[in-house]
C-alpha positions as CSV (number, residue, x, y, z in Angstrom):
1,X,-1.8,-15.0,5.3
2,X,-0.1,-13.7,2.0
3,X,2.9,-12.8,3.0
4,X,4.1,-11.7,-0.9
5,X,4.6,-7.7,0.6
6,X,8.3,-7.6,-1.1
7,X,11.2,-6.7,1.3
8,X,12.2,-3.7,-0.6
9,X,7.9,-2.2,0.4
10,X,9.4,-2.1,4.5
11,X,12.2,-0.5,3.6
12,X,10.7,2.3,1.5
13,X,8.0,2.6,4.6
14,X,10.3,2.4,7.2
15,X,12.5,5.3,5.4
16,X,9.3,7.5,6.6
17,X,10.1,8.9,9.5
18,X,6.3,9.3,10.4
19,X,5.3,5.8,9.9
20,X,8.1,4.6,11.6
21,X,7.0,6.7,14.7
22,X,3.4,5.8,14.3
23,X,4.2,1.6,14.4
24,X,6.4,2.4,17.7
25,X,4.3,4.2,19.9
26,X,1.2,1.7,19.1
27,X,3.5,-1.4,19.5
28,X,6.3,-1.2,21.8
29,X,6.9,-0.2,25.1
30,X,9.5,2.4,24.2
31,X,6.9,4.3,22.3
32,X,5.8,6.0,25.4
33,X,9.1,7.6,25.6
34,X,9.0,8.6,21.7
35,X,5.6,10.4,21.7
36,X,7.2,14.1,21.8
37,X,10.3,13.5,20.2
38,X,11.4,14.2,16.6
39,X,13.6,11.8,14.3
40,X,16.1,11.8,12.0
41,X,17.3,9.0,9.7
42,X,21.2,8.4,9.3
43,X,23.7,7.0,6.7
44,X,23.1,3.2,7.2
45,X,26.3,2.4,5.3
46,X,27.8,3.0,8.7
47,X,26.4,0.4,10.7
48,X,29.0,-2.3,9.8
49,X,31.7,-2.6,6.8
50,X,30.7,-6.1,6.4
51,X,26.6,-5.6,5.6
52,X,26.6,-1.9,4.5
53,X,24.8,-2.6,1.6
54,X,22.1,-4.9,3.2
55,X,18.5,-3.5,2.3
56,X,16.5,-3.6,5.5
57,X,18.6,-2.3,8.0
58,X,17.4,0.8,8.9
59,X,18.5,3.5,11.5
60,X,17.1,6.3,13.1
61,X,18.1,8.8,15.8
62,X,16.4,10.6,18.5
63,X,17.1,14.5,17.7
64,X,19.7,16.6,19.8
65,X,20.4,12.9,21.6
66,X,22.8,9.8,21.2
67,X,20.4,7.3,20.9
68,X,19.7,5.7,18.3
69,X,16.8,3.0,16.7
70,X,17.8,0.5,14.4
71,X,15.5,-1.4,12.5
72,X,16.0,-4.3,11.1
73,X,13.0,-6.2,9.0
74,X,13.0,-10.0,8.5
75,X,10.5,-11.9,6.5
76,X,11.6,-15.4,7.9
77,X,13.1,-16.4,11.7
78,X,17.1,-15.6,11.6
79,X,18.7,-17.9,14.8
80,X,21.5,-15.5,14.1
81,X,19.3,-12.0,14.6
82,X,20.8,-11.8,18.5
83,X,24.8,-12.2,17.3
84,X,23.5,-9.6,14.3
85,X,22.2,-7.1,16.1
86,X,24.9,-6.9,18.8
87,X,27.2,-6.3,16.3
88,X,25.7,-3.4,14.4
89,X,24.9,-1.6,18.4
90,X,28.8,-2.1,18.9
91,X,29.4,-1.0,15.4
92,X,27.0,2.5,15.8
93,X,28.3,3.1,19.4
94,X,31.6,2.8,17.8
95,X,31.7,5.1,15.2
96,X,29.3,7.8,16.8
97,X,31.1,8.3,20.2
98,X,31.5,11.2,21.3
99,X,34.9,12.4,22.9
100,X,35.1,16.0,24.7
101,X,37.1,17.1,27.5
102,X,38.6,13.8,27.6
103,X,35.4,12.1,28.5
104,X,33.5,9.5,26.2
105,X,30.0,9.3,25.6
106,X,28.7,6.2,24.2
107,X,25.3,5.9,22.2
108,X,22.7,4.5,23.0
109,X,20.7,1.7,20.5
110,X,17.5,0.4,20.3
111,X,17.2,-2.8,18.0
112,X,13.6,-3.6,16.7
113,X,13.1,-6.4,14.7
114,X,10.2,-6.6,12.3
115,X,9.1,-9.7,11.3
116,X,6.4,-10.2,8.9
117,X,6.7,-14.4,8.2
118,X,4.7,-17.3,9.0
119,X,5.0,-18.9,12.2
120,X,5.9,-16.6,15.2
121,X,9.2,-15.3,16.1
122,X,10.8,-18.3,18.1
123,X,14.9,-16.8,17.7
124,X,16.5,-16.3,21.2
125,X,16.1,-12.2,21.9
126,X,18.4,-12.2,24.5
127,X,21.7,-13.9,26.0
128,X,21.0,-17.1,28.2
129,X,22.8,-16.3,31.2
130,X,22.7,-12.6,30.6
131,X,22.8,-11.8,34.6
132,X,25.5,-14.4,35.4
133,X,27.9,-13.2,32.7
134,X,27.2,-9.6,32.2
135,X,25.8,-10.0,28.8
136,X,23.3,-7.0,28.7
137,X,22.2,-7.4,24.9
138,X,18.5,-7.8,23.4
139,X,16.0,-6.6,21.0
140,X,13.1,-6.0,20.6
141,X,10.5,-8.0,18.2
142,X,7.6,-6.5,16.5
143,X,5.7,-10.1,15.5
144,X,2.9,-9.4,12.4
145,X,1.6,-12.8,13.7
146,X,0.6,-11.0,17.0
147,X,-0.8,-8.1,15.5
148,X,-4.9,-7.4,14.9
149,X,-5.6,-7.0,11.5
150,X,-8.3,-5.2,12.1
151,X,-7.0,-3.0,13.9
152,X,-3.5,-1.9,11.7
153,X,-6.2,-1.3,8.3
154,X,-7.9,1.1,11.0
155,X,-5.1,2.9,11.6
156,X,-4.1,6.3,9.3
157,X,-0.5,4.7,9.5
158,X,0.3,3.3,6.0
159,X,3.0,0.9,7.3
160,X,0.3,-0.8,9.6
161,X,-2.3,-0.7,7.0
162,X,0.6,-2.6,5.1
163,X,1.2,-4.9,7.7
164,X,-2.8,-5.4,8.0
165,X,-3.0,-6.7,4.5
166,X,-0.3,-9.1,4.9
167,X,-2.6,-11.1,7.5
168,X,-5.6,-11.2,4.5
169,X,-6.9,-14.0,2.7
170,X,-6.3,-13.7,-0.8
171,X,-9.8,-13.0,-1.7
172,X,-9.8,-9.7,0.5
173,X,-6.7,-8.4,-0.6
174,X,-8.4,-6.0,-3.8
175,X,-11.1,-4.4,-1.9
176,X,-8.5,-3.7,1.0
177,X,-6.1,-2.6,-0.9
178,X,-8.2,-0.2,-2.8
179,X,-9.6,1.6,0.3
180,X,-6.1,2.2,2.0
181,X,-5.7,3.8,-1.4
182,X,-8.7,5.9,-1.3
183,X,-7.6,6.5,2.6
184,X,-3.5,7.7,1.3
185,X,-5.1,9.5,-1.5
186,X,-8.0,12.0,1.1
187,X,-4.4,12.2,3.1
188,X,-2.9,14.0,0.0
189,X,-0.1,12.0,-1.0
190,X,-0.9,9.5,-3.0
191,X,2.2,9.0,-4.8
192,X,3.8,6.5,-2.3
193,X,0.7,3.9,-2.3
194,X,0.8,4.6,-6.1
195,X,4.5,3.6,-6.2
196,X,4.0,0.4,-3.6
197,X,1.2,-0.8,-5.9
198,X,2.9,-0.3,-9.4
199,X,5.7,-2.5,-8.4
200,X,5.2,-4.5,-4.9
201,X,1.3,-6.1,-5.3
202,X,2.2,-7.3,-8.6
203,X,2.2,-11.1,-6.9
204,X,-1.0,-10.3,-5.3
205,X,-3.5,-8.8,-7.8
206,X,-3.9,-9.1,-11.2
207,X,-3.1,-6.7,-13.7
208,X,-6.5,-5.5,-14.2
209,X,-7.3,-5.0,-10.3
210,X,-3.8,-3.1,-10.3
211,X,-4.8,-0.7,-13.2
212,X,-8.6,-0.3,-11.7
213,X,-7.0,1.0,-8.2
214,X,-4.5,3.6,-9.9
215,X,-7.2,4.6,-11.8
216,X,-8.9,5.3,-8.8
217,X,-6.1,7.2,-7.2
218,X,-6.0,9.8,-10.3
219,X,-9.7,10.0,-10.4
220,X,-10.8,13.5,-10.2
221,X,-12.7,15.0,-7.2
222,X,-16.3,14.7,-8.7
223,X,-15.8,11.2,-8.7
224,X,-15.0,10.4,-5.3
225,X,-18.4,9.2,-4.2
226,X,-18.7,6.6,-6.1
227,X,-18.6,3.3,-4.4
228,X,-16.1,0.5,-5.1
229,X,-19.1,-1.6,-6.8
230,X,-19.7,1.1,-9.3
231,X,-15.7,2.0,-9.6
232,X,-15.6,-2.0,-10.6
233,X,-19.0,-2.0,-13.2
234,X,-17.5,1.3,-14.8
235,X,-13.9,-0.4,-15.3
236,X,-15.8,-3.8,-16.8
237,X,-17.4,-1.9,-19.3
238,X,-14.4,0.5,-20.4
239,X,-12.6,-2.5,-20.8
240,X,-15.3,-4.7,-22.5
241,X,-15.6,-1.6,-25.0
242,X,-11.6,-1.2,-25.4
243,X,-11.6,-5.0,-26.3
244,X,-14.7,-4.7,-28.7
245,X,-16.6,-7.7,-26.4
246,X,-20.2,-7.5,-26.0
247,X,-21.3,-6.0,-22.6
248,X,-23.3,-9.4,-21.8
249,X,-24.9,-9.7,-18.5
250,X,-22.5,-12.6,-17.9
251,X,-19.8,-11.1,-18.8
252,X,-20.2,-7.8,-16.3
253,X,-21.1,-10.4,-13.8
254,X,-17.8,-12.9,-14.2
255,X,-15.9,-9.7,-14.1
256,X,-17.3,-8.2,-11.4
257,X,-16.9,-11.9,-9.0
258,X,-13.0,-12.2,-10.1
259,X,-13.0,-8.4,-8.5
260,X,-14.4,-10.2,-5.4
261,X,-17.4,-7.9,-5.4
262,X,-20.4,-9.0,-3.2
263,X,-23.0,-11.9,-4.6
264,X,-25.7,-9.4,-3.3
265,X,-24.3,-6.2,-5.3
266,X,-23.6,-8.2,-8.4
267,X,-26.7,-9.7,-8.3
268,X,-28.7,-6.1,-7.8
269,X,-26.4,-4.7,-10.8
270,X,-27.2,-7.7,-13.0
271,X,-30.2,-8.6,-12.1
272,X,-29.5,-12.7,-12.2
273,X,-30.4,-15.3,-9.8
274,X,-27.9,-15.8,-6.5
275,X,-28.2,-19.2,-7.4
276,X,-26.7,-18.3,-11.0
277,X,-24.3,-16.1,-9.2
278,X,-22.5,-18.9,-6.6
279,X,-22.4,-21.4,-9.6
280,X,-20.3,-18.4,-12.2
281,X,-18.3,-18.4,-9.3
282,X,-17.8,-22.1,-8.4
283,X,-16.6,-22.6,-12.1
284,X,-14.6,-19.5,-12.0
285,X,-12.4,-20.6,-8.6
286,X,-12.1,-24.0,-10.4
287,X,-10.4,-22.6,-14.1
């Protein structure tokens, strides 16, 4: 798994009150219950004086109700995630209760973990003993590690397409990447995959796979159908020709394997041996 999708990526997808709907009805029992609803997304500075300016908290609430989602996203297993989360609920219900006609209403809070590390989720959810003492507190986990990978890059959900990549091999990571992008960009707005790739995937492609893909974003209309093999032979040769390198046969071909392009589609573009092609490659993976 990569596992390199920076912290601040969640927190700029989970400030999207669409994606954040489409991951809960898919993966958690509550999103039955959230299918007609709309959401709003609150002032997180108010969930506790002592971690107001903590990153990946997140909360939402139902419209025209008093409950409330908070979302918190962890890239490694926090023992202390059950003591954490009790104390934002008690800090939300505190400062959003509602007091008329001398009756209190207390909110109501949903805490959802994300956790996107290696290893599953083994932190206790809920309090030992919760029936003998009272103790009524838990949350809920959203576990990448149980998650289909398949099935997230599927989805029209950027967040899960996100979450998809994450569970990739390194090697896959450029072609997948490029297609959510080509999938964000039919959606008509491509400015936030544009954004995440600029500054998040700089750990997980290279410079040149980075600058191929927003090129791809901002390609005009006419040029849509072309596929990503061609997309990858027209950027080695505008960047062979800004460099002044011959356009050798080897060349295109060492380019087009560190793009992970197919041995077959390389070898019908340049015409060399497969044999050829696996051993360019073998001495590529080993420099």
């Amino acid at each position: 798994m990569v596992q390199n999708v920076h912290d601040k990526t969640y927190r700029l997808l989970l400030s999207n009150k669409g994606e954040v709907l489409a991951i809960l009805q898919k993966i958690i029992p509550i999103g039955e219950k959230l299918s007609n609803v709309e959401i709003e997304k609150c002032n997180t500075k108010f969930v506790t004086e002592n971690y107001e300016y903590r990153e990946a908290d997140i909360v939402y609430r139902i419209k025209n109700t008093n409950v409330y989602i908070l979302i918190e996203h962890q890239s490694t297993v926090n023992n202390k995630m059950l003591c954490r989360t009790k104390e934002y609920c008690e800090r939300i219900i505190t400062d959003t209760k509602d007091n008329k006609d001398g009756k209190t209403k207390l909110s109501i809070v949903i805490p959802i973990v994300l956790y996107t590390g290696k290893g599953k989720w083994n932190a206790l959810k809920e309090y030992e003993g919760a029936k003998v003492v009272g103790l009524r507190h838990s949350y809920y986990v959203i576990d990448i590690n149980e998650l289909n990978a398949e099935e997230l890059l599927k989805s029209t959900s950027l967040l899960e397409n996100i979450l998809g990549v994450e569970k990739l091999k390194d090697k896959e990571i450029y072609k997948t990447v490029l297609k959510i992008a080509q999938k964000q960009k039919k959606k008509g707005d491509k400015e936030i995959i544009e954004k995440l790739i600029r500054n998040e995937f700089a750990e997980i492609l290279t410079e040149e796979q980075i600058k191929q893909i927003i090129e791809d974003i901002n390609e005009k209309e006419g040029d849509e159908t072309m596929t990503i093999g061609e997309r990858a032979i027209r950027g080695v040769k505008q960047t062979a020709k800004k460099e002044g390198r011959a356009e050798g046969i080897n060349y295109v071909a060492q380019e087009m394997l560190k793009k992970c392009i197919p041995i077959k589609t390389i070898e019908e573009v340049t015409k060399l041996k497969e044999e050829e092609l696996e051993k360019m490659k073998a001495e590529l993976a080993s420099t």
